[in-house]
C-alpha positions as CSV (number, residue, x, y, z in Angstrom):
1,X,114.2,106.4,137.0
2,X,114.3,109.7,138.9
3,X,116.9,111.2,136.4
4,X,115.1,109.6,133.6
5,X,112.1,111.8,134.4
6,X,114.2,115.4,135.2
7,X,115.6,114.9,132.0
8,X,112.1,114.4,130.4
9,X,111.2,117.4,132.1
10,X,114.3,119.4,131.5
11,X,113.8,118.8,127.9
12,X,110.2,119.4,128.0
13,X,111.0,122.8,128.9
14,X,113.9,123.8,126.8
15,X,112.1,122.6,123.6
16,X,108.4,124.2,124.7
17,X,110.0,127.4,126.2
18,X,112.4,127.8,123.0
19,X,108.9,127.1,120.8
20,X,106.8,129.6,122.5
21,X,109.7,132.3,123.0
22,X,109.9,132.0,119.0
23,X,106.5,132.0,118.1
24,X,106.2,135.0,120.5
25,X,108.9,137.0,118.6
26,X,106.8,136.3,115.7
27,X,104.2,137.5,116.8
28,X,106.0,140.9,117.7
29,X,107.8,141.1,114.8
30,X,106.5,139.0,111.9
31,X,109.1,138.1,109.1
32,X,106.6,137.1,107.0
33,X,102.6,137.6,106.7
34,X,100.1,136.0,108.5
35,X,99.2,132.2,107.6
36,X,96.8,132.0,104.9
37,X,96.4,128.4,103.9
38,X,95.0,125.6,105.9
39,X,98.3,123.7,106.1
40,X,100.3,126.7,107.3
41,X,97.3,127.0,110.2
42,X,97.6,123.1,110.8
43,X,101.4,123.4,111.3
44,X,101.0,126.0,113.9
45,X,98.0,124.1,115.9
46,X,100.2,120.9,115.9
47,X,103.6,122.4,116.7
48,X,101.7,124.7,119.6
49,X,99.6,120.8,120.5
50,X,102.8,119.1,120.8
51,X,104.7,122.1,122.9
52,X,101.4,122.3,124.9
53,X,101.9,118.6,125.8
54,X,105.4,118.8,126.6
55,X,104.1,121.4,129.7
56,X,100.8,119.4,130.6
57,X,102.9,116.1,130.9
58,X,104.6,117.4,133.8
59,X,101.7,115.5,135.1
60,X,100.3,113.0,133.2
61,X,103.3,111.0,131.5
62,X,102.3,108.6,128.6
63,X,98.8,110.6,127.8
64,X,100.6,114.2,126.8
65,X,104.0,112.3,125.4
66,X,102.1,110.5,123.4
67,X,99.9,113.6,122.0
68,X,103.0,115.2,121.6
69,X,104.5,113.2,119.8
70,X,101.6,112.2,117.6
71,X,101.3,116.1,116.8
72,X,105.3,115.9,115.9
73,X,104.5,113.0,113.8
74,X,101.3,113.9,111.8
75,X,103.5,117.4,111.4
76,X,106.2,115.5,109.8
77,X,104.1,113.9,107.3
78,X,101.8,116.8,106.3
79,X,104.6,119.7,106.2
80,X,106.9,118.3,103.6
81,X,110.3,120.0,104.6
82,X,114.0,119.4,104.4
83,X,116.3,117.2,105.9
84,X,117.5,120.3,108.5
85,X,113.2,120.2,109.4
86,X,112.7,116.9,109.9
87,X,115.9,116.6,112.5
88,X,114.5,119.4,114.3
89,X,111.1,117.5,114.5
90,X,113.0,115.0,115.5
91,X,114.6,117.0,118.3
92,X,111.7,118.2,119.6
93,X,110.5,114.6,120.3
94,X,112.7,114.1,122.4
95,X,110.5,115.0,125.2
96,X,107.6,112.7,124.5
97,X,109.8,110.1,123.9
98,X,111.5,110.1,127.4
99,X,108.5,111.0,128.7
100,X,106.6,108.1,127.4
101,X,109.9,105.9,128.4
102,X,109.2,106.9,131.9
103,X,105.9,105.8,132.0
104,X,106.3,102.4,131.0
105,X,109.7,101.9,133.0
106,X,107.7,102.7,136.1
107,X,104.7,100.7,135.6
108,X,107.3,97.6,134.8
109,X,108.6,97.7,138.1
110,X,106.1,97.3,140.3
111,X,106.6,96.3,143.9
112,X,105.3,92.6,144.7
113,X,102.3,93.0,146.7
């Protein structure tokens, strides 16, 4: 269960670092202008919520997996995108998902008291 949770982790921080060293490029160096509706602003808090979560459940498991991934979901259905967008959704909940894994294989196996 030890490797179940570095690999949580690792991914955690390969999808959340690759997130926030894009969104900072963009910020540099914008390729387009600055959001202007409410669903472009939503895609950025939930994206950022769910990359946030990845970090924060470093220490609490099943509470920021599950907000990720809830972020990644409510994305998915709000943000109609293609086929490539949705796999990369799906990508990035990875994380949550072994994180969330984790949790519940270690509460399962409780010593015997």
């Amino acid at each position: 269960m030890t490797l179940l949770r570095w690999a949580a982790r690792s991914a955690g921080l390969v999808v959340a670092g690759a997130y926030f060293y894009l969104m900072i490029g963009e910020m540099a160096a914008p390729h387009s202008g600055s959001p202007l509706t409410l669903l472009e602003w939503s895609g950025i808090v939930l994206l950022t919520t769910a990359a946030l979560a990845m970090l924060f459940a470093w220490r609490w498991e099943l509470i920021a997996g599950a907000i990720s991934l809830a972020a990644l979901g409510v994305q998915a259905i709000l943000i109609p995108g293609s086929h490539t967008y949705h796999v990369v959704l799906l990508i990035m909940a990875i994380p949550g998902t072994l994180y969330c894994v984790d949790w519940l294989l270690r509460r399962s196996v409780r010593p015997a008291r």
